[in-house]
Structures are given as structure tokens and as C-alpha cells.
C-alpha positions as CSV (number, residue, x, y, z in Angstrom):
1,X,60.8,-65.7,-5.8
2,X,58.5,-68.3,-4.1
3,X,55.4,-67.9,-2.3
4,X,56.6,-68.6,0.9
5,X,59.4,-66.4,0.8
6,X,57.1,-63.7,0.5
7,X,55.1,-65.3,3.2
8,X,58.2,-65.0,5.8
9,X,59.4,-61.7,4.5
10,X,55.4,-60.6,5.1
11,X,55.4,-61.7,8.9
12,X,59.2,-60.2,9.4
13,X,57.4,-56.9,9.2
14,X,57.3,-54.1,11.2
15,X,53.7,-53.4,10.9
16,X,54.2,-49.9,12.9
17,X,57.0,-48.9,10.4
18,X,54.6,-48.0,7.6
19,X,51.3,-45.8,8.4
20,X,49.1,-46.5,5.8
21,X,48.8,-42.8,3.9
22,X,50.6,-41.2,6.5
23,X,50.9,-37.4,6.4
24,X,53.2,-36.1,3.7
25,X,56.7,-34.4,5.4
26,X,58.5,-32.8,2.8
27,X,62.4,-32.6,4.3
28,X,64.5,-31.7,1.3
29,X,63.2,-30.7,-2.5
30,X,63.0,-33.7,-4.4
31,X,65.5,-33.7,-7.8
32,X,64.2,-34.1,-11.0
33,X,65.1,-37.3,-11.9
34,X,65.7,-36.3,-15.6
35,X,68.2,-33.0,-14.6
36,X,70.5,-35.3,-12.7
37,X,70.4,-38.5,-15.2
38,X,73.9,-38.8,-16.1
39,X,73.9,-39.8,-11.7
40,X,70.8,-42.2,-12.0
41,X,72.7,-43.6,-14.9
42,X,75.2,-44.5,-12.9
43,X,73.9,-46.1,-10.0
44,X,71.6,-48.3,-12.5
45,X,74.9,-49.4,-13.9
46,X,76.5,-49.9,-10.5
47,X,74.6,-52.6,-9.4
48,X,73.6,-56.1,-9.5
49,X,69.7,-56.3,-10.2
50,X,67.7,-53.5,-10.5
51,X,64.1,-53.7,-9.0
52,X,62.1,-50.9,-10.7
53,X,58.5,-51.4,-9.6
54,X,55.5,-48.5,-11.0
55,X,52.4,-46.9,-9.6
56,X,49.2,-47.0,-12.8
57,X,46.7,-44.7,-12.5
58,X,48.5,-41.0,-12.7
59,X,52.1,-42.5,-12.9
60,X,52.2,-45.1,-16.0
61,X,48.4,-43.6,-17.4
62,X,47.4,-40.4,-17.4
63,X,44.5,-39.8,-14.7
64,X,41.0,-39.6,-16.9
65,X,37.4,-38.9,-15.5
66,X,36.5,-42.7,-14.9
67,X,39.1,-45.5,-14.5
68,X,37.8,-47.9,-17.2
69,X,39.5,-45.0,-19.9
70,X,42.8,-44.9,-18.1
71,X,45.2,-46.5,-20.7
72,X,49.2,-46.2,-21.4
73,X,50.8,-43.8,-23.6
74,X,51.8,-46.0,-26.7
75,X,55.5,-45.3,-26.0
76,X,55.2,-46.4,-22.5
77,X,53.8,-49.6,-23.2
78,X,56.6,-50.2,-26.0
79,X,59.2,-49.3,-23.5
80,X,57.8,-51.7,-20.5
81,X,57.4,-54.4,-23.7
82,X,61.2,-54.0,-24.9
83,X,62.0,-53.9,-20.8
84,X,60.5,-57.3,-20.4
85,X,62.1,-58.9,-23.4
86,X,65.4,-57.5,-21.6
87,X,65.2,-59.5,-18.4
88,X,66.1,-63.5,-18.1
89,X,65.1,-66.7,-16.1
90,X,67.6,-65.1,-13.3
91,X,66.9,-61.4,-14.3
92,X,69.1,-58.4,-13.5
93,X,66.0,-57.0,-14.1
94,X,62.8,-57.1,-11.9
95,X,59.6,-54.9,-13.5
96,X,56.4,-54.3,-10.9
97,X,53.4,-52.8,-11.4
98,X,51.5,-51.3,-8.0
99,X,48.4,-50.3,-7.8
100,X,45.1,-49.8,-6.0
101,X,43.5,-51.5,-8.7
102,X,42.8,-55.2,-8.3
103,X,45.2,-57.9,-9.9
104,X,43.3,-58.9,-12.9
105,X,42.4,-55.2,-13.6
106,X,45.6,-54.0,-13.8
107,X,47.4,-57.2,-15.2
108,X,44.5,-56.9,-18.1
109,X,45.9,-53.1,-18.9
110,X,49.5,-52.9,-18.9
111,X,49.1,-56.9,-20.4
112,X,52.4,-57.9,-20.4
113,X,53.2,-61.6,-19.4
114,X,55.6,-62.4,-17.0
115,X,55.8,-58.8,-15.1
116,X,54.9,-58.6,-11.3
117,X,51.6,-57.2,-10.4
118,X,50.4,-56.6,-7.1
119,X,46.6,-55.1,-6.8
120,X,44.8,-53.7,-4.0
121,X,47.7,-51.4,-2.6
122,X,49.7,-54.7,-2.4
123,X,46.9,-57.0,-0.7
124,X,47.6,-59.5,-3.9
125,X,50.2,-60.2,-5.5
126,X,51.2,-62.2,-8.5
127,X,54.4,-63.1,-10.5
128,X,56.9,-65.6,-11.6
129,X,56.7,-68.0,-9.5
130,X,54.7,-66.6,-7.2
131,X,50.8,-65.9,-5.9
132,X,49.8,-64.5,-2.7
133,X,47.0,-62.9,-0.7
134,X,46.8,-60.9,2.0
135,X,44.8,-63.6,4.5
136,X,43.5,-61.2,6.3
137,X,42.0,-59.4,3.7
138,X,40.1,-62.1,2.9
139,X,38.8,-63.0,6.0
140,X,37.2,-59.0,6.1
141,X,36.1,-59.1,2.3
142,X,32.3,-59.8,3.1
143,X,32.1,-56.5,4.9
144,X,33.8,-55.2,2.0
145,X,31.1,-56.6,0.0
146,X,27.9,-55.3,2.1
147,X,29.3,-52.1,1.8
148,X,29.7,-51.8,-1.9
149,X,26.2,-52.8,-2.2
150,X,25.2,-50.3,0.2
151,X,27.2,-47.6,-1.4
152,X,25.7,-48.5,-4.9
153,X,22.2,-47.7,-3.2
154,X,22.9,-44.7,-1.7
155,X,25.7,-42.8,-3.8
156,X,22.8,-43.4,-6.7
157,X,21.4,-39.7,-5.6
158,X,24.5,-38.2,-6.5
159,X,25.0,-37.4,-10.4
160,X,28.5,-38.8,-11.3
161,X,29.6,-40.5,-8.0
162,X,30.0,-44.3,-8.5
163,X,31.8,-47.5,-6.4
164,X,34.2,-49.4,-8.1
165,X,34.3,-52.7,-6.4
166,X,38.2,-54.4,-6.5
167,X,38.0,-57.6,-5.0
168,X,39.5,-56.6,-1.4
169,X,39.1,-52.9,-1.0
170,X,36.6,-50.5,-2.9
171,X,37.0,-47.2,-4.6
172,X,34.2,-44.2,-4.2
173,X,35.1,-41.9,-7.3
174,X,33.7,-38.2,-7.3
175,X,35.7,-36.4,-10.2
176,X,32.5,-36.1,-12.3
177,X,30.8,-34.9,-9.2
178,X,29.9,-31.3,-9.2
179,X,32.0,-29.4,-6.7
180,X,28.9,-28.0,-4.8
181,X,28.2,-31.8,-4.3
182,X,31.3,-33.4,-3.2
183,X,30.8,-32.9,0.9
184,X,27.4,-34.6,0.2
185,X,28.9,-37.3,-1.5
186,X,31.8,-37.8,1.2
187,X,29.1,-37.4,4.0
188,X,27.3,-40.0,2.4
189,X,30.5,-42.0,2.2
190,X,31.2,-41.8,5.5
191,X,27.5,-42.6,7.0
192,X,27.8,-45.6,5.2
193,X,30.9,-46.9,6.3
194,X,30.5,-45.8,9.6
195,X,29.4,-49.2,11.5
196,X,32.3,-51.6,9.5
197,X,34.7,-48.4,10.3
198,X,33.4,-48.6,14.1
199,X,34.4,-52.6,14.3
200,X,37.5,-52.0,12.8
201,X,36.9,-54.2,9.9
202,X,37.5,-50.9,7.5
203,X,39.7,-47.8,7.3
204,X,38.9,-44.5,4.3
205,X,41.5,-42.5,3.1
206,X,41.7,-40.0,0.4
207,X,42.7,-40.0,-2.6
208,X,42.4,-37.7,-6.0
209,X,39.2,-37.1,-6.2
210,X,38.5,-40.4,-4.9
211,X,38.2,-42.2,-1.5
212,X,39.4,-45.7,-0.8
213,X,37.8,-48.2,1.5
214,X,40.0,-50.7,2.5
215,X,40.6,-53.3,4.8
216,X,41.7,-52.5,8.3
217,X,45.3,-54.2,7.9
218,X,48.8,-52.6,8.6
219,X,49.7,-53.0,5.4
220,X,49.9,-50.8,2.2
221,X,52.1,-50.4,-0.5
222,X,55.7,-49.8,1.3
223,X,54.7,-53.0,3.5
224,X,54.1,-55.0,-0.3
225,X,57.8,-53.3,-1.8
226,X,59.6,-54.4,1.8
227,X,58.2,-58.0,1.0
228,X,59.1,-58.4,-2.7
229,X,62.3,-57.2,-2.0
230,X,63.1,-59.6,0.8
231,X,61.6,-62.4,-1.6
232,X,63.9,-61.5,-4.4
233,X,66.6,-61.1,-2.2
234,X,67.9,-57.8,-3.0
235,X,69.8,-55.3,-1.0
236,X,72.0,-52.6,-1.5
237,X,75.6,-53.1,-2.2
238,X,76.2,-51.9,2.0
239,X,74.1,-54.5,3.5
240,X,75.2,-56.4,6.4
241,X,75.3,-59.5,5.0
242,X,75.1,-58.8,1.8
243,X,72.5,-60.8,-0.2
244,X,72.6,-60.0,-3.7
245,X,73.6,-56.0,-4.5
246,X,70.3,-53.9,-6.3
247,X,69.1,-51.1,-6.4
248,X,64.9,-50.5,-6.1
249,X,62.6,-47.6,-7.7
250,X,59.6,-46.5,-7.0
251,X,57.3,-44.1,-9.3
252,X,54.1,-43.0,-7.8
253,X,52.0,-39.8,-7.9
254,X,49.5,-40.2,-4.9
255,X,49.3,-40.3,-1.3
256,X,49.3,-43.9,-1.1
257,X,52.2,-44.2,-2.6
258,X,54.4,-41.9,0.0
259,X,54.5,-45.9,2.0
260,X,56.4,-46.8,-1.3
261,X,58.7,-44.0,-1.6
262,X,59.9,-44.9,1.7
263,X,60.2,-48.5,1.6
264,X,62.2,-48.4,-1.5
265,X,64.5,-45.3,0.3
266,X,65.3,-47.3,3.5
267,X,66.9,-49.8,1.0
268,X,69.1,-47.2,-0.5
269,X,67.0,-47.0,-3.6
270,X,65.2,-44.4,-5.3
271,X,61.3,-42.9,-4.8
272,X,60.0,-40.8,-7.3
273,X,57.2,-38.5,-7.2
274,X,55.1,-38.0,-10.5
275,X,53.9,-34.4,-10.1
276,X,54.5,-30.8,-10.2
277,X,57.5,-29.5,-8.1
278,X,54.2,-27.5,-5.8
279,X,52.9,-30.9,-4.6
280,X,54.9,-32.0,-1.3
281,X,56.3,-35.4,-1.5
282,X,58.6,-37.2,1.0
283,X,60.6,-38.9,-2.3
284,X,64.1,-37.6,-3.4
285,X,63.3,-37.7,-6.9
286,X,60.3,-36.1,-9.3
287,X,58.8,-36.5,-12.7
288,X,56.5,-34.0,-14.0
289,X,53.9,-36.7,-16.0
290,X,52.9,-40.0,-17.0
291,X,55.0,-38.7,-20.0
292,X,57.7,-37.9,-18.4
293,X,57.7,-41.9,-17.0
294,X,57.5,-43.3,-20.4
295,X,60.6,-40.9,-21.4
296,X,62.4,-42.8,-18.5
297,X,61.5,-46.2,-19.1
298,X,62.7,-45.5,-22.7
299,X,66.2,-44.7,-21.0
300,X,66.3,-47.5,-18.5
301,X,66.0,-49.6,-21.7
302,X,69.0,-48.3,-23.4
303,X,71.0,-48.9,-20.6
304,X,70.1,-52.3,-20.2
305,X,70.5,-53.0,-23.8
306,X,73.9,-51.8,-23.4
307,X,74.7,-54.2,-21.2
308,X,72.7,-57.0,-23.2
């Protein structure tokens, strides 16, 4: 996978195809993934390559009160570490990380060489034989940067709100906020904001008990999962022409990550939701916990050391 394959499969695109944290449509229940294994099993073993690319925050780690904490079960990190030493120079085996966090943040946590890691809901990403950057994302990173400075002014009235500052987008966490204190905080957010939102340099969307600043760009994390796929060349077994047959999966727990469920279920692969059956989800498959994903890794593994 080359930088420029990603470039072209970037500017192939459908920009509109993808609304960045669109509305959540729930059409059918999504499975648990684990009650319907002996299926999943199956199609992992019915295909070429398998492209299994994860969420962080809420999906691999546990969510915790500030970000810094958030660290891996120790199962999960042995599973992704046995995963790794699984796949080869031409793998049938392709292991992602996605996240809002930025590159060397999250590359730093899970810290496991040669994995893909794309930060910033996909603005960067880095992995074999590849580095990119969203260009325009750098072009609107100084108004980024004004208004993380301004945000570390202001928010400083509120007890437990802080920015987290990511490189290309920002991050206003209020989970330590008191509840009586979170409209002020978001009202806050918002006045601040307001003039890089008016010029269409920004965008703020919601997260859990966060809100993200990002760059105005038609691109998120399905947009990021359509171009690594086209890079590695993988499509399902049906394709028309058939590049090499794979099968992609997506584990996420937020509303950013509904862009991913879909991108990876327009291929013919799988989206799973990390989360309680309560929470709607347009993926066909659920998880209950970070737990929960470790237990799966752990399964993936055997299957592919079967096959080793």
C-alpha cells in the first residue's frame, strides 16, 4: 500500500456519500457478534485477506474520565501483539487502528510496530509503506490552533472542562464537568467557535461527553476505510472485477464511527457496534464492551493460527 494509491483512492470519493456523524437510522437489530460466531467464523475463513480495522477510546479501551488514563485491557493488547506476529510481507491479514486521537497519540498506546494507524478521524494516516495527510486539513490547522488557545482561556471558568489539542482537530472534554454546568460549558464552546464555524473553516459535533472541533472537510472515518481499502486492493469475493477477495471489519462505539460501519458494509464486510443492545446503531453486528472486543480478537487469532 503506497502513498499515492491512497492519494487516488482519496480523490475517487464520493464526498456526499459519507455525512460526517450523520444521524443514526437503526433499520434491523444488530446481531451479537459472539451468538452467531460459528457464521463470522466462517466468512473470516472464506476469504482472501481480511481487513479488520478498530475504533480506541470505548472500543479497544475502556472510556475513563480524562483520555491520558485510557489504556488496553492486558488481554487485548496480547491478542493485537500475537495478531501482528500472524500477518506477513504480503499479509492475509491487515490490522487498523481508528481514532479521533492524533497519530502519534494513538500509535504511542496500542504501541505495536508495523500496524496501521490513522488519527484525527482518518485526516492522517500512517502504515507500511505508507504516510499521508489530509492537505486540506493542513491548510485550516491555524484556525484550529487560535481556537484551542481561545478555548484554554475561556473553558478555564469551568471546573473539569479542558481542550485536548490533536494536531488537526481539537477535543472539548466535559465528563468531569458537573451536570448543572454542562450547557454553560457547551455555550461557551460554541461562542468560541462561532466566527471559524461562520467561515467554514470548522464544523462541532458531539460526542460522549465530549465535543469535537474539526476541520470543515467531507471526510471522516468511512471516507478514511473506503481509501485504505482501495489502497490495499481489497474487495469482496462479488466484485466486478474482482481485485483481490477480503472481507473488512469495523468495531466502533460512537457516533463517528456510524461513517465506518457503513463504509466497511457497502463492501460486504462487517460493522460492529460496541455498546448495549438500547443504543441505536446502523451496524449489523454488536459487542457489549471493550471486553467483549479483546474476547474477539483472541478468536480472530485462533483462526488465523489455524491457517498458519
Amino acid at each position: 500500500m503506497h502513498r499515492q494509491a491512497l492519494v487516488s483512492a482519496h480523490s475517487s470519493i464520493n464526498s456526499g456519500k459519507y455525512t460526517t456523524f450523520q444521524q443514526v437510522t437503526c433499520p434491523i437489530m444488530p446481531k451479537h457478534l459472539l451468538a452467531v460466531w460459528p457464521q463470522i467464523q466462517q466468512s473470516l475463513q472464506g476469504v482472501g485477506q481480511v481487513v479488520l480495522l478498530l475504533d480506541y477510546d470505548g472500543t479497544l479501551a475502556p472510556i475513563v474520565d480524562r483520555p491520558d488514563l485510557a489504556r488496553m485491557p492486558r488481554q487485548t493488547q496480547e491478542a493485537l501483539v500475537e495478531l501482528k506476529a500472524l500477518t506477513s510481507p504480503e499479509p492475509d491479514l491487515v490490522i487498523g487502528i481508528i481514532t479521533a486521537r492524533s497519530l502519534e497519540d494513538v500509535s504511542a498506546r496500542v504501541g505495536i510496530d508495523g500496524l496501521l494507524y490513522a488519527g484525527n478521524h482518518g485526516l492522517e494516516i500512517r502504515g507500511p509503506n505508507l504516510e499521508f495527510v489530509h492537505a486540506k486539513a493542513l491548510k485550516i490547522k491555524g484556525s484550529v490552533d487560535q481556537v484551542y488557545l481561545r478555548l484554554k482561556e475561556e473553558l478555564a471558568i469551568h471546573p473539569g472542562a479542558f481542550a485536548e489539542h490533536k494536531g488537526l482537530s481539537l477535543t472539548v472534554h466535559y465528563r468531569l464537568v458537573d451536570d448543572e454546568r454542562v450547557a454553560a460549558v457547551k455555550d461557551t464552546v460554541d461562542k468560541t467557535v462561532r466566527t471559524a464555524v461562520a467561515i467554514g473553516d470548522l464544523v462541532v459535533s458531539p460526542g460522549k461527553m465530549a465535543l469535537e472541533i474539526r476541520p470543515n472537510i467531507a471526510w471522516d472515518k468511512g471516507s478514511a476505510i473506503t481509501a485504505i481499502v482501495a489502497a490495499l486492493g481489497t474487495q469482496p469475493p462479488d466484485s466486478n472485477p474482482p481485485v483481490r477477495d477480503g472481507l473488512v471489519m469495523y468495531f466502533g462505539d460512537d457516533l463517528p464511527d456510524e461513517a465506518g460501519f457503513a463504509a466497511a458494509q457497502d463492501t460486504g464486510g462487517m460493522g460492529i457496534f460496541v455498546g448495549t443492545s438500547e443504543q441505536s446503531t446502523s451496524a449489523h453486528y454488536r459487542l457489549d464492551s471493550p471486553q467483549q472486543v479483546g474476547q474477539t480478537l483472541h478468536l480472530i487469532r485462533q483462526i488465523f493460527r489455524q491457517s498458519a
